[in-house]
C-alpha positions in Angstrom: 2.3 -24.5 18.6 -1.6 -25.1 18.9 -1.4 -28.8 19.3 0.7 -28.3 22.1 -1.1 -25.2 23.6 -4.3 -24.8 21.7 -4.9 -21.6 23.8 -1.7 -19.9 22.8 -2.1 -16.5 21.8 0.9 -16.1 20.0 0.1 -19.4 18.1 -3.7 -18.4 17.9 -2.8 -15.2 16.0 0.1 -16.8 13.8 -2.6 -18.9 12.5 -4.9 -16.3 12.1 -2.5 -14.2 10.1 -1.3 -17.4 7.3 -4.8 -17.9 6.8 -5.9 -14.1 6.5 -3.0 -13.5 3.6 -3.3 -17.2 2.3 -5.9 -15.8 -0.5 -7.8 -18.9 -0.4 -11.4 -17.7 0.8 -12.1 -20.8 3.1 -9.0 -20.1 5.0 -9.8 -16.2 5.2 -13.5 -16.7 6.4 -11.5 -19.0 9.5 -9.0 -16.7 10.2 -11.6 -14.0 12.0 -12.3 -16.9 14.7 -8.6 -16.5 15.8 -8.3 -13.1 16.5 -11.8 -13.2 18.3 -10.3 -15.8 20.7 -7.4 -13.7 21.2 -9.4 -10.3 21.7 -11.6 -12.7 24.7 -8.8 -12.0 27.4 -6.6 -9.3 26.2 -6.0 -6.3 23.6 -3.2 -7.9 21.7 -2.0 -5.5 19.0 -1.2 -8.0 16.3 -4.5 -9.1 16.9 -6.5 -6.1 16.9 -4.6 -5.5 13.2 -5.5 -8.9 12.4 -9.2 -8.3 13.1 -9.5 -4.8 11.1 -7.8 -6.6 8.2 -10.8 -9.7 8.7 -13.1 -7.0 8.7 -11.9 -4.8 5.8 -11.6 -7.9 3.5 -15.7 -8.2 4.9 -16.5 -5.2 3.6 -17.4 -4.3 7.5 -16.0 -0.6 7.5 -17.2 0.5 10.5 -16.7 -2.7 12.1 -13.1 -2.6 11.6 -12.9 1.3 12.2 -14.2 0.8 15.9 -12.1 -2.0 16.2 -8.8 0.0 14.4 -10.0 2.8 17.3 -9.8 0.3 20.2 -5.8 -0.3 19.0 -5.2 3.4 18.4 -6.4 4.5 22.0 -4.9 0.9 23.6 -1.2 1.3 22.0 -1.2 5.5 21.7 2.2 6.7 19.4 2.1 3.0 17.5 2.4 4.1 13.9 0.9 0.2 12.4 -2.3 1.0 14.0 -2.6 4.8 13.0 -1.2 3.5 8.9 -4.3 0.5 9.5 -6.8 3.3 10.3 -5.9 5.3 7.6 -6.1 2.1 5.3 -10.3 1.8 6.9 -10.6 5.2 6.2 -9.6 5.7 2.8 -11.6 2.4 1.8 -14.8 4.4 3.5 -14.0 7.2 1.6 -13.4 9.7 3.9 -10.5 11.6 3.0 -10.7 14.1 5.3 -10.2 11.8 8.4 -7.7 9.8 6.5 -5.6 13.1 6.0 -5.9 13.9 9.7 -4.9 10.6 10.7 -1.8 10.9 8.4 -0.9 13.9 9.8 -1.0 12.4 13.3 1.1 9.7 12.0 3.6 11.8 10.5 3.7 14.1 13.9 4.6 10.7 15.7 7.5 10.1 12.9 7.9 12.3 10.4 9.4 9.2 7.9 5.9 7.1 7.9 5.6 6.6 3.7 2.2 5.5 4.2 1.2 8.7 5.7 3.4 10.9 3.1 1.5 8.6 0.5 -1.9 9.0 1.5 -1.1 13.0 1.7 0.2 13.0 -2.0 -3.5 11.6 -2.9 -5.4 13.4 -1.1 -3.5 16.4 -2.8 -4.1 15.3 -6.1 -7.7 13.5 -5.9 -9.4 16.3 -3.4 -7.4 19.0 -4.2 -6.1 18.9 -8.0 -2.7 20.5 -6.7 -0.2 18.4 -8.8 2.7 21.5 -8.3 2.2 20.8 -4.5 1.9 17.0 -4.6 5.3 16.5 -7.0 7.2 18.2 -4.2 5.9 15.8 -1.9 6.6 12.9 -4.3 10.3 14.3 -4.3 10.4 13.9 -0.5 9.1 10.7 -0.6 12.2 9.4 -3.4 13.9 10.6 -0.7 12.6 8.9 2.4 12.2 5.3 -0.1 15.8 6.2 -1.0 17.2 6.7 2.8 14.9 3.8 4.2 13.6 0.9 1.7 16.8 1.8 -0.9 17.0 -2.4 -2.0 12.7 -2.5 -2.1 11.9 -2.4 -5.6 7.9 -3.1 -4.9 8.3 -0.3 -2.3 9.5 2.0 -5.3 6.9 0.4 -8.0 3.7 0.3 -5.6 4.4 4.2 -4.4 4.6 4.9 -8.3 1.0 3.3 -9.9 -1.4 5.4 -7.9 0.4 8.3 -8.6 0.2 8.3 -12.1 -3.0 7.0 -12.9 -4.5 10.2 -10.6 -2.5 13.1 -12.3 -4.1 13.5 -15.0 -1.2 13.0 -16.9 0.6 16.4 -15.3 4.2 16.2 -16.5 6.0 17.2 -13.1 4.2 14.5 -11.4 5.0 11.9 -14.0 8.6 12.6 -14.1 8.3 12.0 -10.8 6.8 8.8 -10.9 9.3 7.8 -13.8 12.1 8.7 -10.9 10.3 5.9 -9.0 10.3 3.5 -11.3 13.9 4.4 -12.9 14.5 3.2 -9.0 12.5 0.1 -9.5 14.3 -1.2 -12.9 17.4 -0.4 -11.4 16.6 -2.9 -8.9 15.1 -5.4 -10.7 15.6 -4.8 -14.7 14.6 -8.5 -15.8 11.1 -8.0 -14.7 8.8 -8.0 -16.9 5.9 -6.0 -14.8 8.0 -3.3 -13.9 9.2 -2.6 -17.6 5.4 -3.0 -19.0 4.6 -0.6 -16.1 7.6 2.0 -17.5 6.5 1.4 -20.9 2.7 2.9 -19.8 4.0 5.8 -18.3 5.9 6.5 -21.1 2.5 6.4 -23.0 1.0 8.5 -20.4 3.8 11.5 -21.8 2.7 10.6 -25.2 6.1 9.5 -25.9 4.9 6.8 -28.3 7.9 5.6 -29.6 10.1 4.9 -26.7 6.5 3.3 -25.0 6.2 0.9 -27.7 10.5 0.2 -27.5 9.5 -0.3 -23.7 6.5 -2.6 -24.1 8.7 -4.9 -26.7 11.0 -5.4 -24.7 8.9 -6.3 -21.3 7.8 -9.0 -24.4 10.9 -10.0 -24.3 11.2 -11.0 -21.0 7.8 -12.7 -20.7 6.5 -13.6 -23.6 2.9 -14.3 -22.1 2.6 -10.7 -20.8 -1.2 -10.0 -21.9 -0.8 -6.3 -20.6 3.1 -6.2 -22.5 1.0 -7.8 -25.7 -2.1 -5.1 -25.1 -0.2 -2.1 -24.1 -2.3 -1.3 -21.2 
């Protein structure tokens, strides 16, 4: 698409995206250049995303919070933008703005997991309210079950957090073992799910069954450090 039209925007910010998730740091440094060319002429969404990711990965949080902003006040009611700036803000540490900007996402559609996620944190990291934040964990089962029901990462991702920030509070882990009971359900041959299962286990000091779990992620990979480690 660029060799024929190297001034393609749609091409431009393909290329930008493939080298921005590509994980080889050559190719991510390059990928900034595209969206910049992009940004010259018009306030393409995909690129304005593609710039506050750049940025991010940079380490430029403010950079990619003014630039998150310009998308926001550009393409008002667009849920990617207001998850992205929530994504800035959380990585600046400002939970306070991030919860607000949840809460706008959620008033826009009140199924937005990211926003339901980042509440559940805030609830448990600022707050220490665990009772509060496993009934919001139940309602978001329930959205992942109505909306990503065949998305085992969906399940497995929304679970780690979680249960590494509870403080090993029993509601919310049984919670979290709902999540990834969903997970292995999905996918039970893998072997970073089951170590994962195994943990959490461990987390509700139920030893035994843990060290039945972590055996058997062994069992289906066999060069599973963390499986081996029990971490």
């Amino acid at each position: 698409m660029l060799k024929a039209s190297p001034s393609a925007k749609e091409g431009q910010i393909l290329k930008g995206w493939i080298d921005l998730t590509s994980g080889r740091e050559p190719a991510v440094k390059k990928s900034g250049k595209y969206f910049e060319e992009v940004l010259k002429n018009s306030k393409e969404l995909e690129a304005l995303l593609g710039k506050t990711r750049f940025l991010v990965m940079r380490h430029n949080f403010s950079g990619a919070l003014e630039v998150i902003n310009q998308a926001v006040v550009a393409f008002p009611g667009c849920i990617p933008a207001l998850i992205e700036k929530m994504r800035v803000q959380l990585a600046q540490g400002d939970w306070e703005q991030a919860l607000d900007t949840a809460n706008r996402a959620l008033n826009q559609s009140t199924h937005c997991l990211e926003a339901v996620r980042v509440k559940i944190l805030y609830l448990l990291s600022r707050e220490g309210n665990c009772e509060e934040a496993a009934d919001k964990l139940g309602e978001l089962i329930e959205k992942l079950d109505r909306f990503e029901p065949k998305n085992p990462h969906a399940y497995y991702n929304m679970s780690l957090a979680f249960c590494r920030m509870c403080g090993r509070h029993p509601i919310v882990l049984q919670q979290t073992n709902t999540l990834l009971e969903r997970t292995l359900n999905l996918e039970p041959n893998n072997a970073e799910f089951a170590t994962e299962a195994a943990y959490e286990l461990l987390l509700q000091n139920k030893t035994r069954e843990a060290m039945k779990g972590y055996r058997h992620a062994m069992k289906l990979d066999e060069t599973s450090v963390t499986a081996l480690t029990g971490k």
